[in-house]
N, C-alpha and C positions, 0 to 999 in steps of 0.2 A: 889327817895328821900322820907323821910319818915315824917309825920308832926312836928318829934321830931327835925328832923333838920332845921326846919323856926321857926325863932326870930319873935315873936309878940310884938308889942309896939302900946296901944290904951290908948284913949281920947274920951270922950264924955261931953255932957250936953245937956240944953236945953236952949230954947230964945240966943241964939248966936249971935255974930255979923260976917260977916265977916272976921272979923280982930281977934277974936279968934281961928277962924279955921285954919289961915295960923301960925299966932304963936304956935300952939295947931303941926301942922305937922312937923316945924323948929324941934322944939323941941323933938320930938317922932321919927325922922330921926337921929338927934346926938344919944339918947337915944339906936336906934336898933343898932346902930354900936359896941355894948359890948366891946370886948375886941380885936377885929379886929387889922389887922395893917393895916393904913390906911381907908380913907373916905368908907364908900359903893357908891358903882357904883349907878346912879338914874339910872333912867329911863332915856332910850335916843329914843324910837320908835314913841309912840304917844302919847294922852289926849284919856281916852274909856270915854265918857258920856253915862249913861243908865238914862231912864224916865221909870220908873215905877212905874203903876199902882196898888193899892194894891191888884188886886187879885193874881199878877204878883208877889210879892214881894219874895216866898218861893223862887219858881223857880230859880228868876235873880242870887237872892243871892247864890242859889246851884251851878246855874253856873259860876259865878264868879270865886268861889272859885274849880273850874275844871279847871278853866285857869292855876293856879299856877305859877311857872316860866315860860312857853311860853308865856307869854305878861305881863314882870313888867314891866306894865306901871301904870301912874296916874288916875287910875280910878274914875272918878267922878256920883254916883248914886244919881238920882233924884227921892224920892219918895212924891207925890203931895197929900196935904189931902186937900181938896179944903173945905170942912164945918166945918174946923178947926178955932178958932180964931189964927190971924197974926202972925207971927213968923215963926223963923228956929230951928228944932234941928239938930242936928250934932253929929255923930261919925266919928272920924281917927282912922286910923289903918295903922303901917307900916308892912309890910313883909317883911324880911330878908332874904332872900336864899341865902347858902351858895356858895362861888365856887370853885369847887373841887380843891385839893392841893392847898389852898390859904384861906389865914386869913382872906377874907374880902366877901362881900355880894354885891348880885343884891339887891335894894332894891322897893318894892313894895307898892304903895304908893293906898291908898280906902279912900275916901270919901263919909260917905253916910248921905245926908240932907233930913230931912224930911219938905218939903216947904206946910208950913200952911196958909191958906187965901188966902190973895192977892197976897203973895209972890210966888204961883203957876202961875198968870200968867205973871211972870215975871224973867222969870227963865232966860234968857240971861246976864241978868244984875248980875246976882247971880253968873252966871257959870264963867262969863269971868275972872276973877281976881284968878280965881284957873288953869286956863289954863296954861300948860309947853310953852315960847314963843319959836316959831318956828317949833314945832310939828304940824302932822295932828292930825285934831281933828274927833275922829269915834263917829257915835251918834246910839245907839242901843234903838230903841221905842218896849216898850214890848206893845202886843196887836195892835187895828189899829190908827193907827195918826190920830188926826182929822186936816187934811189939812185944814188949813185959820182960824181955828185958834189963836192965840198969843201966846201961849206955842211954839205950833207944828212950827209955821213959825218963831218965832223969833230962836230956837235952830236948825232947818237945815238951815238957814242962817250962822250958827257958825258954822256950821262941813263940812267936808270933804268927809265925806261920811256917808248915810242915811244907816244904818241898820235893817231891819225889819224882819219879820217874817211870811207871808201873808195866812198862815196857821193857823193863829190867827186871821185871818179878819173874819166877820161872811158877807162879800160880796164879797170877791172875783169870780169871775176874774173880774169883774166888776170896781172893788176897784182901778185897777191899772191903768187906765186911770188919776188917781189924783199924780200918783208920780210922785213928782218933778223933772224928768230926767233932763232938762235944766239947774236945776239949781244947784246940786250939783249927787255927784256921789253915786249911790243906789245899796245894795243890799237885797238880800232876799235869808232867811234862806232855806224856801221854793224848791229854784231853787236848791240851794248845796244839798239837798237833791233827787235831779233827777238827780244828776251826772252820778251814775251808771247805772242807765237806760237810763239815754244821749248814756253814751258808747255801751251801749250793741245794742241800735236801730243802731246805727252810724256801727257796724258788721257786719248790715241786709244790707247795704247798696250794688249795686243798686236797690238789689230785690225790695228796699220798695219804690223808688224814683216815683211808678205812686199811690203810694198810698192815700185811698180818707176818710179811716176811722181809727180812734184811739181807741180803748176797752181798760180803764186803772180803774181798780179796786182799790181805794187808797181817801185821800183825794183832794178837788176840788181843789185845790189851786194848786197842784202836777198834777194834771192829764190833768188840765186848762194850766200847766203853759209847758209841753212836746206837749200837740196839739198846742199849739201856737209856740213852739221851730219847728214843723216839720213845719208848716203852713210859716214861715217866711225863712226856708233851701227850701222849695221843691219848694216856690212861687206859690201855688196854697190852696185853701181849703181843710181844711180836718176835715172833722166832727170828734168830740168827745162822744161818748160814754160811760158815768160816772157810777160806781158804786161804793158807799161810804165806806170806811173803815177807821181806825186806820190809818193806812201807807200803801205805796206802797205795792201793795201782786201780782199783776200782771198787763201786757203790752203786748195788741196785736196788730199788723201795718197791716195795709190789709190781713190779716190771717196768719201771720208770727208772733209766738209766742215770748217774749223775756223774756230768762231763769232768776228767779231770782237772783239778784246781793246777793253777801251775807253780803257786807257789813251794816252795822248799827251804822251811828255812834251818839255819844252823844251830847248833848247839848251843853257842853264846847269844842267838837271837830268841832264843826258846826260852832260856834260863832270864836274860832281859827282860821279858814279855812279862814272867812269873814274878821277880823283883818290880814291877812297877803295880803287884795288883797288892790293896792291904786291909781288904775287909775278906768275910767268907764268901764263897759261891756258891748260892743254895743249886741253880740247875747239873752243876759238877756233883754237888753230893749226891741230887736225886738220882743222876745218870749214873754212876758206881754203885748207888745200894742198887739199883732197879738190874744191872751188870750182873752183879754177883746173888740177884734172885730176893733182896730182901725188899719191903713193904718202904716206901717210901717218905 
């Protein structure tokens, strides 16, 4: 599909109330339905909240808009100026995708608030009245959460499941002792990004089964997070042997080399991946506590 064929329909301001934002979307959802026959289809999957940070901002927003039609859902983006005086801005945006052989539209719903002041540590209160009822709600933190916080605790209290990124922590594996597994369900970009090198050890398999050492060339959070995956399959230790890079470039298992994956995928494919999973993952948990040294 081509950008020519999505209907855009936006609304903005600044110092907002709530109650402009939901009337500002009513309005901008009749608007995108043009000449359609018939309503546009909403969103029926879930609520995506993103908190982002401003150094975060380029990125989120790139990827967002990578999602396209595989997840028109009600996206709600939180971008926090904490040395801001009090208020919210606000922009809406609908998306219209069309559906083929038919007059009428998926329709893709963006909210993005810029929470000034005090209104950052209180972002629960802000989020709830824009949430779809009955949807799961995905909460995607760009950079590392600060657990026990008010921001951080009162929004994975809201959601369904915690999305993070722990390739963006500047402590992992350490870091992941703090995730909330008990209390909602968590993933990490991080892990989907060891998929293919998941697969490819799991080939090596039983050769590698007495194995005592991991050599993974990549970043720590990727190479922390495959010795903790082996360490909690094999039930036994296995040391880690780290050397930093970019991304995954190589994986060796007690001397059995594993060929690189050729996959790569994108950011909006990464985050895709994670919006399509909606129970927990117990081998992700085990592989992060086992990462960060705790008992599984």
């Amino acid at each position: 599909m081509s950008t020519a064929d999505i209907q855009a329909a936006r609304w903005s301001a600044q110092d907002v109330s709530l109650g402009d934002v939901v009337s500002a979307l009513d309005r901008l959802r009749n608007e995108s339905a043009g000449d359609t026959e018939g309503p546009d289809l909403r969103t029926s999957v879930m609520t995506h909240l993103a908190w982002v940070p401003p150094e975060w901002e380029e990125a989120a927003v790139e990827t967002l808009a990578g999602l396209g039609e595989r997840h028109p859902s009600r996206g709600v983006l939180l971008f926090p100026e904490h040395d801001a005086d009090d208020g919210i801005d606000a922009k809406v945006s609908v998306l219209a995708f069309p559906l083929s052989a038919q007059r009428r539209h998926i329709a893709a719903e963006v909210i993005e608030l810029h929470l000034r002041g005090s209104t950052t540590k209180a972002p629960a209160s802000i989020v709830m009245p824009l949430l779809v009822t009955g949807l799961p709600v995905f909460l995607r933190w760009r950079g590392r959460p600060p657990f026990g916080e008010p921001a951080a605790e009162q929004l994975v209290e809201l959601c369904d499941r915690l999305i993070v990124d722990s390739g963006e922590w500047p402590d992992a594996p350490e870091a992941y002792r703090e995730l909330p597994l008990e209390r909602t369900a968590c993933s990490d970009i991080a892990w989907r990004r060891t998929e293919p090198w998941r697969r490819c050890l799991a080939g090596l398999w039983p050769g590698i089964k007495d194995a005592r050492e991991l050599k993974a060339t990549g970043p720590v959070a990727e190479a922390s997070l495959l010795a903790g995956w082996l360490r909690s399959r094999l039930e036994h230790d296995v040391d880690l042997v780290h050397e930093a890079a970019e991304q995954l470039e190589s994986v060796t298992v007690g001397g059995e080399p594993c060929p690189l994956p050729r996959e790569r995928l994108s950011g909006s494919d990464l985050l895709s991946a994670e919006l399509d999973e909606f129970g927990r993952d117990a081998v992700y948990e085990a592989a992060a506590l086992a990462a960060a040294g705790e008992p599984g």
